[in-house]
C-alpha positions in Angstrom: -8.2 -61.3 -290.3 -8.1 -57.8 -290.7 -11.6 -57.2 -290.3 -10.8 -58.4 -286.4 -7.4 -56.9 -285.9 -8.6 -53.4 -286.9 -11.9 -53.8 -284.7 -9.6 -54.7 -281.8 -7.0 -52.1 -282.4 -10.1 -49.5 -282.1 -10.8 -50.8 -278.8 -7.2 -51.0 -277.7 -7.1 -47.1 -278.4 -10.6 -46.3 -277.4 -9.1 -48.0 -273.7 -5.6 -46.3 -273.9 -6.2 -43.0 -275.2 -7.9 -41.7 -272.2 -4.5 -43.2 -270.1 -1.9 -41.8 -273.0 -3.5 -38.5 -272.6 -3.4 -38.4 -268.8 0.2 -38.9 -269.6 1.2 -37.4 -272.0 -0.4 -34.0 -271.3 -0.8 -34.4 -267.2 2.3 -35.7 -266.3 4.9 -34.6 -269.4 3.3 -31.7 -270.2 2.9 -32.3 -273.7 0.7 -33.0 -276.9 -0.9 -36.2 -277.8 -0.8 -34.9 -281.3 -4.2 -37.4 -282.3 -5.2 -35.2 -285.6 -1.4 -35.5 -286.5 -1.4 -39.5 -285.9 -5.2 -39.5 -287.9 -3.3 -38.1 -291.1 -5.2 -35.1 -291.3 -3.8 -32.0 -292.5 -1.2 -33.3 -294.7 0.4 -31.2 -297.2 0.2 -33.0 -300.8 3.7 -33.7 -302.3 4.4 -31.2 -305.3 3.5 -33.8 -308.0 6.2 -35.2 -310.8 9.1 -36.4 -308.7 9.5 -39.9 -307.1 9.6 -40.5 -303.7 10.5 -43.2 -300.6 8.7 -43.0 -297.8 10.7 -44.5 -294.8 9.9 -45.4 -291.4 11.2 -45.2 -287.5 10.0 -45.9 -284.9 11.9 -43.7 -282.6 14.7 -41.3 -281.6 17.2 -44.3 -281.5 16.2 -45.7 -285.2 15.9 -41.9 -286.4 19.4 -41.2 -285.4 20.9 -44.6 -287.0 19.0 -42.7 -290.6 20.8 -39.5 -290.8 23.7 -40.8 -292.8 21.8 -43.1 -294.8 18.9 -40.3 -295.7 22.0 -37.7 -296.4 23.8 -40.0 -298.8 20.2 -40.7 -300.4 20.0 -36.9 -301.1 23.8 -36.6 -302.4 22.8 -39.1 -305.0 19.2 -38.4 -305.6 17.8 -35.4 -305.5 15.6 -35.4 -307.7 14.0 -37.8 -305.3 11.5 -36.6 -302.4 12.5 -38.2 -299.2 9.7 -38.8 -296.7 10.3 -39.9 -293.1 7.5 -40.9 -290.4 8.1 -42.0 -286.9 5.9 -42.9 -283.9 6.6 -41.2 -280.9 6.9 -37.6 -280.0 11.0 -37.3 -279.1 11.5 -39.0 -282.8 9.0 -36.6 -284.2 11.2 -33.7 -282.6 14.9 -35.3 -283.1 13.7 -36.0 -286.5 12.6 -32.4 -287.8 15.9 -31.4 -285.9 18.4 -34.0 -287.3 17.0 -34.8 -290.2 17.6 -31.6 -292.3 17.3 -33.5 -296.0 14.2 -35.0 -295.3 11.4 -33.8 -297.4 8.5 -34.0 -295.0 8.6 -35.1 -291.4 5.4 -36.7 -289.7 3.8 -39.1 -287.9 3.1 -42.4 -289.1 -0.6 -42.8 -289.1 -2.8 -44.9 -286.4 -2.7 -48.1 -288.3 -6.5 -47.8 -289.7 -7.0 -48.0 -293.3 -8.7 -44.5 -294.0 -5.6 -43.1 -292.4 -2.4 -44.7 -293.8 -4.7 -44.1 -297.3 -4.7 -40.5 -296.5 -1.0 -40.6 -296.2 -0.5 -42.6 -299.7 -2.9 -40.1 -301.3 -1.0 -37.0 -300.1 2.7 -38.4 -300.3 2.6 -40.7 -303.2 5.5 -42.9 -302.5 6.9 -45.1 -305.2 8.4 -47.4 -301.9 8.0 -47.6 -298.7 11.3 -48.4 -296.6 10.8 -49.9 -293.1 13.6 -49.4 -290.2 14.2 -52.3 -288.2 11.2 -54.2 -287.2 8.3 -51.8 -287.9 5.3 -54.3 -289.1 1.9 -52.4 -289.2 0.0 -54.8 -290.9 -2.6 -52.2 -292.2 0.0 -50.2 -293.6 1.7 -53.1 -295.5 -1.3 -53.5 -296.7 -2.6 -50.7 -298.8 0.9 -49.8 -299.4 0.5 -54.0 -301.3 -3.0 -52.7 -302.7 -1.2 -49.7 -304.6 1.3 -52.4 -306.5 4.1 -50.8 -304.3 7.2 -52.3 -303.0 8.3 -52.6 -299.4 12.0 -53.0 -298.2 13.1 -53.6 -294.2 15.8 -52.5 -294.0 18.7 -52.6 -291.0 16.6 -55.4 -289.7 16.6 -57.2 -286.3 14.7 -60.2 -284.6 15.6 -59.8 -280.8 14.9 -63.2 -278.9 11.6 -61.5 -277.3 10.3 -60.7 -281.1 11.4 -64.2 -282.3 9.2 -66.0 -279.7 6.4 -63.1 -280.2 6.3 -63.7 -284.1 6.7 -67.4 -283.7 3.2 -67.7 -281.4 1.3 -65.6 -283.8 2.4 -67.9 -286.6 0.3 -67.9 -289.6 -0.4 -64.4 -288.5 3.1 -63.3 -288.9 3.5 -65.1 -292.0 0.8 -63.5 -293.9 2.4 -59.8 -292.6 5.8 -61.1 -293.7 4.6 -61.6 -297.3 3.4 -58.1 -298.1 7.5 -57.5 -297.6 9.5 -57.8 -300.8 12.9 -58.0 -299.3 14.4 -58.1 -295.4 17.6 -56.2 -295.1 18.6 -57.4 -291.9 22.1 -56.6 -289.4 23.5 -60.5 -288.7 23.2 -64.3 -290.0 21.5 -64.7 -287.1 18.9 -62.1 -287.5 18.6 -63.9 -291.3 18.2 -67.6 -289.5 15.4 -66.5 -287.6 13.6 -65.0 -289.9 13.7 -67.8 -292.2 12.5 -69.9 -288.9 9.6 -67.9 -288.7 8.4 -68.8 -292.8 10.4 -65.8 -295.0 12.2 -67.3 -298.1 16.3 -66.9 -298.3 15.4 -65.1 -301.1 13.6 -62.5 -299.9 16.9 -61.9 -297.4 20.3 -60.4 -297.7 22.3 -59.8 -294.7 23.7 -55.9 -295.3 25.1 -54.7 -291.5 24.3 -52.3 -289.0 23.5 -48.9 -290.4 24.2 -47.9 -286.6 27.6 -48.5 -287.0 27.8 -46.0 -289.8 26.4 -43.0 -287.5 27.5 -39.6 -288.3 28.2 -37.9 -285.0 29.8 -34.0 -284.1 33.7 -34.0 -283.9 35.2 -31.9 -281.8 38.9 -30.9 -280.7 40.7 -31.5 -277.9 40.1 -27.5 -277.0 36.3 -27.9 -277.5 36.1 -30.4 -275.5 38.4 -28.9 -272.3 36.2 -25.8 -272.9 33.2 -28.2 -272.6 34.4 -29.6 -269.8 35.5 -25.9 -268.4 31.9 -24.9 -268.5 30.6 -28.1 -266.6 33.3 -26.8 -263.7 35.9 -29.6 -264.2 39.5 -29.0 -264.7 41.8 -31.6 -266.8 42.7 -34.0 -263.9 39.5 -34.7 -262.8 37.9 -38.2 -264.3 34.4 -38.8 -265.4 32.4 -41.7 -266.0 29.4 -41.3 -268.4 26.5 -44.1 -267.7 23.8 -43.8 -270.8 20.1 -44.7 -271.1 20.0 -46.6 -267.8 16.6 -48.3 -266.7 15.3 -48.7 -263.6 17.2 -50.7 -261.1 20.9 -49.7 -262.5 21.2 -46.1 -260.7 21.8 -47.9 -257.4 23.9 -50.3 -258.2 26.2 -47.7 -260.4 25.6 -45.4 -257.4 26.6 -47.3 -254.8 29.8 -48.5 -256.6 30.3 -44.8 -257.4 30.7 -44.0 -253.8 32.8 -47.4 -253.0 35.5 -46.3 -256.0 35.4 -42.1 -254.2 36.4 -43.8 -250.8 39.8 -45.1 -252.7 40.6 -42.2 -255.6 39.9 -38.7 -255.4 38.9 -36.7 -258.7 36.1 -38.5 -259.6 32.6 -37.6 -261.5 30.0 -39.3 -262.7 27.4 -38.4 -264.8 24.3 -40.3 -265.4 21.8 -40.2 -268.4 19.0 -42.0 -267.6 16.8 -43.4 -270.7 13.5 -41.7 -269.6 14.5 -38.0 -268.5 11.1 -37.5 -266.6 12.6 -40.5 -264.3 15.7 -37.8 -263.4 14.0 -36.3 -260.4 14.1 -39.8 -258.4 17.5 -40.3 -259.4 18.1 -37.1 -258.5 16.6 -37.8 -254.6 18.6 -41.2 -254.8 21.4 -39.4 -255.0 21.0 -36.6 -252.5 20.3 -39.3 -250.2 23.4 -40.9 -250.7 24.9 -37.6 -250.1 26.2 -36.9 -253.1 26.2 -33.3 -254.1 23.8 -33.5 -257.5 22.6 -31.4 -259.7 20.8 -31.5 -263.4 22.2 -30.3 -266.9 19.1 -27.9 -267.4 20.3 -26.6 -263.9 23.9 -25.9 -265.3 26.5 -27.4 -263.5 29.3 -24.6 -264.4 30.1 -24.0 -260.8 31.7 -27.1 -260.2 30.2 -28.1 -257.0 28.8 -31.4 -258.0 29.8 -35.4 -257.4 26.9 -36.6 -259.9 25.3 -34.9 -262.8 22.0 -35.8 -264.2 21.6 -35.5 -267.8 17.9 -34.6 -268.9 17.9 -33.0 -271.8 17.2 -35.0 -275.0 20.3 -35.2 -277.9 23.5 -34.4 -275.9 24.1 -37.5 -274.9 26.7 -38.7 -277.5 28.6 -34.9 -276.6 29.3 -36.2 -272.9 30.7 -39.3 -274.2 32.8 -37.9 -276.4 34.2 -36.2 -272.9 34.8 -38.9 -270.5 37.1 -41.0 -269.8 34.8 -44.7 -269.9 31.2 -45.3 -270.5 28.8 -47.8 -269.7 26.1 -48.3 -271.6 22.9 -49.1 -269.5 19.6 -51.5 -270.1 22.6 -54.2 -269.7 22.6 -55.0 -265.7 18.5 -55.7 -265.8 16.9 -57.8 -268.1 16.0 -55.2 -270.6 18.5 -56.0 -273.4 21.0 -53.2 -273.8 21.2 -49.9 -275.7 23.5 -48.9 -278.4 26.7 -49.3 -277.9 28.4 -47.4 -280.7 28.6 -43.9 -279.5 31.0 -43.9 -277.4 33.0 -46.4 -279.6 32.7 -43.6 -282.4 34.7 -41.5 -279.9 37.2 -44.0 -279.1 36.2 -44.3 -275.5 36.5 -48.0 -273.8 32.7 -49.0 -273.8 31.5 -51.5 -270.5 28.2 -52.7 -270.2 25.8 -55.6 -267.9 25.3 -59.0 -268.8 22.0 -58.2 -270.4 23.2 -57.3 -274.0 20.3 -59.3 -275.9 19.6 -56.7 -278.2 22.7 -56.1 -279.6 24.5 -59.4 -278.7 26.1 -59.5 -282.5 27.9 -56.2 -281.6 28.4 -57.1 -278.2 30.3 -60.0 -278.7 32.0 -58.3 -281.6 33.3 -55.3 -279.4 34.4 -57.7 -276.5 36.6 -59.8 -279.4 37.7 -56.9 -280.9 39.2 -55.6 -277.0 36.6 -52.6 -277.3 34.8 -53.4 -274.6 33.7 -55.5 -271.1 31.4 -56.6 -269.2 30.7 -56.0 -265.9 28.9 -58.2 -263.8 29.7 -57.7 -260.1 29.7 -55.0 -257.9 33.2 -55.5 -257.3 33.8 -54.9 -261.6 31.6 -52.0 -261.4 33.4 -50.1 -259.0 36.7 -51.1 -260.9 35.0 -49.6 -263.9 34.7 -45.9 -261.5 38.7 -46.4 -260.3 39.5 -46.0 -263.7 42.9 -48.3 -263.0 45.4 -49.1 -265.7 44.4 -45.7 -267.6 46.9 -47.0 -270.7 44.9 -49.8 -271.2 41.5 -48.2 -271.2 42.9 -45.8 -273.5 43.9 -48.5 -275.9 40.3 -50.4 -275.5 38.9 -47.4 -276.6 41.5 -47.2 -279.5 40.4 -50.6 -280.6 36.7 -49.4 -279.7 36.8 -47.0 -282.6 38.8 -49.3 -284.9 36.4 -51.8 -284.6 33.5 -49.7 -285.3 35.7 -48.4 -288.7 35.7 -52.4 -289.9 31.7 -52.4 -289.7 31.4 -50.1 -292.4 28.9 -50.7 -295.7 25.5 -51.4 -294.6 24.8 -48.0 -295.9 25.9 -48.4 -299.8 24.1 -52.0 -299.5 21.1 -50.1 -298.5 21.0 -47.5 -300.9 21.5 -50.4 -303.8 18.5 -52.1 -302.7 16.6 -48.9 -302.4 17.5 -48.0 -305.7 17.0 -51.6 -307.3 13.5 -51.6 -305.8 13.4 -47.9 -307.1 13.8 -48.9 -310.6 11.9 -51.9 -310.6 8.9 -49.7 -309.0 9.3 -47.5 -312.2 9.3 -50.4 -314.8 6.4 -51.9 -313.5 4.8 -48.3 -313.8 5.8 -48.4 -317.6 3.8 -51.7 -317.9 
């Protein structure tokens, strides 16, 4: 079996590489980074300490680790902490956010010779996996060193469940070289044991997300942030983050629907992809809206819509307006994370799409946090900002809600350090 899968995973890159380069380097301007991905160059790790080696996959995952990698530290270090990810913006938020990591790199290309080039230079007594990161080389020869392998903050979306369920015995022989699935929600838990994992191989230990550590700021920093964007205090903005394809008109349109009945209003729009900000940017101008970018300032003022492409402010402009929406939710994509803005106590709407994070979804709507909005007509209440009490205590119960979610990170670090020991007895053997 894994004679074929690596033969076809050559051919896979030997197609796509050609196309990811043309992309990567044509149209974004930037490295494919392929020595980097091949493990070579590595740095050994100085030898005589232990060491966990965990896994994102990208800037979302790598942002949900910071607390848990910092609390790691505070307890352990004497420990090396080694993080990997597998795209370039989590290979750049990561050296950036991740100050007590170790050593920051790419995960290798899922070929033997290369994640062995990794083990041999790291050494890592464990390896931790984020979410639902299952390179079945990797698990592999990290199995073939007598290591131990922990998921942890674990999710099955629906797409994933049917995915792993048609590969069957496939996904069941991957699944074994796992020792234990932390996962977010029962439900999470019940699929996985749907799809052939033993209850005892799972414990259900929350949403590290919902533990994020996020910048605080005062009331002055932020009416100076807002200052330098050209807005004075009585102006109301709505913040819309990682939106897909297909929302900007909709939100635009009942943008310009809610200006025809209030005055004072701003919007500003982060899409998910920042290369996609220049056609949102001609969407808008053709909508006549004056528009501008962030990496084109803004601090005149003289802007309805601003576009937000710059990578890692995102949760700063929440923490400025006066209600988000969280996009991915009005197509079928599955939402985006919802807890930012919840950190900041902001009332959080989102689409009817909200797969991905149903638990939390439903959990914020119960708790009065947050709603969703289906129509147009709801989406351009959303913009009116109507009942401004109200939305001010959503967003109190928002953040209170996000308070009660608290513990998946002391559940992790147990486990970590239970596998931790157990690594280092079966050493002594």
């Amino acid at each position: 079996m894994y004679a074929i899968y690596s033969l076809l995973l050559f051919m896979a890159l030997l197609f796509y590489l050609p196309i990811y380069a043309f992309r990567m380097k044509v149209l974004r301007k930037d490295r494919i980074y392929l020595r980097e991905r091949l493990a070579r160059g590595l740095f050994p790790r100085a030898p005589g300490r232990k060491a966990v080696w965990i896994h994102a996959v990208s800037v979302g995952e790598v942002l949900s680790l910071q607390n848990l990698i910092h609390e790691l530290k505070v307890r352990h270090p004497e420990w090396d902490v080694c993080f990997s990810t597998l795209t370039n913006t989590g290979i750049g938020v990561a050296r950036e956010k991740l100050k007590d990591a170790d050593a920051v790199f790419f995960v290798p290309l899922d070929f033997r010779s290369a994640v062995r080039r990794v083990l041999k230079a790291f050494r890592p007594d464990i390896l931790v996996l984020a979410e639902s990161e299952f390179w079945p080389n990797l698990l592999r020869e990290v199995k073939r060193q007598g290591k131990r392998i922990l998921l942890i903050n674990g999710r099955i979306s629906e797409g994933s469940f049917k995915k792993y369920a048609d590969l069957g015995p496939l996904t069941r022989k991957v699944f074994r070289n796992v020792d234990m699935f932390l996962v977010q929600t029962g439900q999470d838990k019940e699929k996985l044991e749907q799809l052939g994992v033993e209850p005892g191989r799972l414990q259900v230990a929350g949403n590290l997300k919902s533990e994020i550590r996020l910048p605080d700021f005062t009331v002055d920093e932020l009416e100076a942030f807002r200052g330098s964007l050209g807005m004075d205090g009585r102006e109301k903005v709505v913040v819309a983050g990682s939106t897909r394809k297909g929302e900007e008109e909709r939100l635009l349109k009942a943008f310009a629907s809610a200006r025809e009945k209030r005055d004072g209003l701003r919007f500003i729009l982060a899409p998910r992809h920042v290369e996609r900000a220049g056609e949102i940017e001609k969407a808008a101008l053709a909508m006549g809206f004056k528009t501008t970018r962030r990496t084109q300032g803004g601090s005149s003022g003289d802007w309805d819509i601003l576009i937000l492409d710059t990578i890692g402010e995102l949760a700063r402009f929440y923490a400025l307006s006066d209600a988000s929406f969280v996009g991915g939710s009005l197509v079928n994509w599955g939402g985006h994370n919802i807890l930012e803005p919840a950190y900041y106590g902001k009332p959080v709407f989102f689409g009817p799409h909200m797969r991905n994070f149903a638990f939390l979804a439903e959990s914020f709507i119960r708790a009065g946090g947050a709603r969703i909005v289906r129509t147009d007509e709801e989406l351009e209440g959303m913009f009116l900002l109507r009942d401004e009490i109200g939305l001010r205590e959503m967003g109190g119960k928002a953040k209170a809600h996000l308070a009660s979610l608290g513990g998946a990170t002391d559940r992790t670090i147990l486990a970590i350090e239970r596998f931790m020991e157990q690594n280092i007895h079966n050493a002594g053997k």
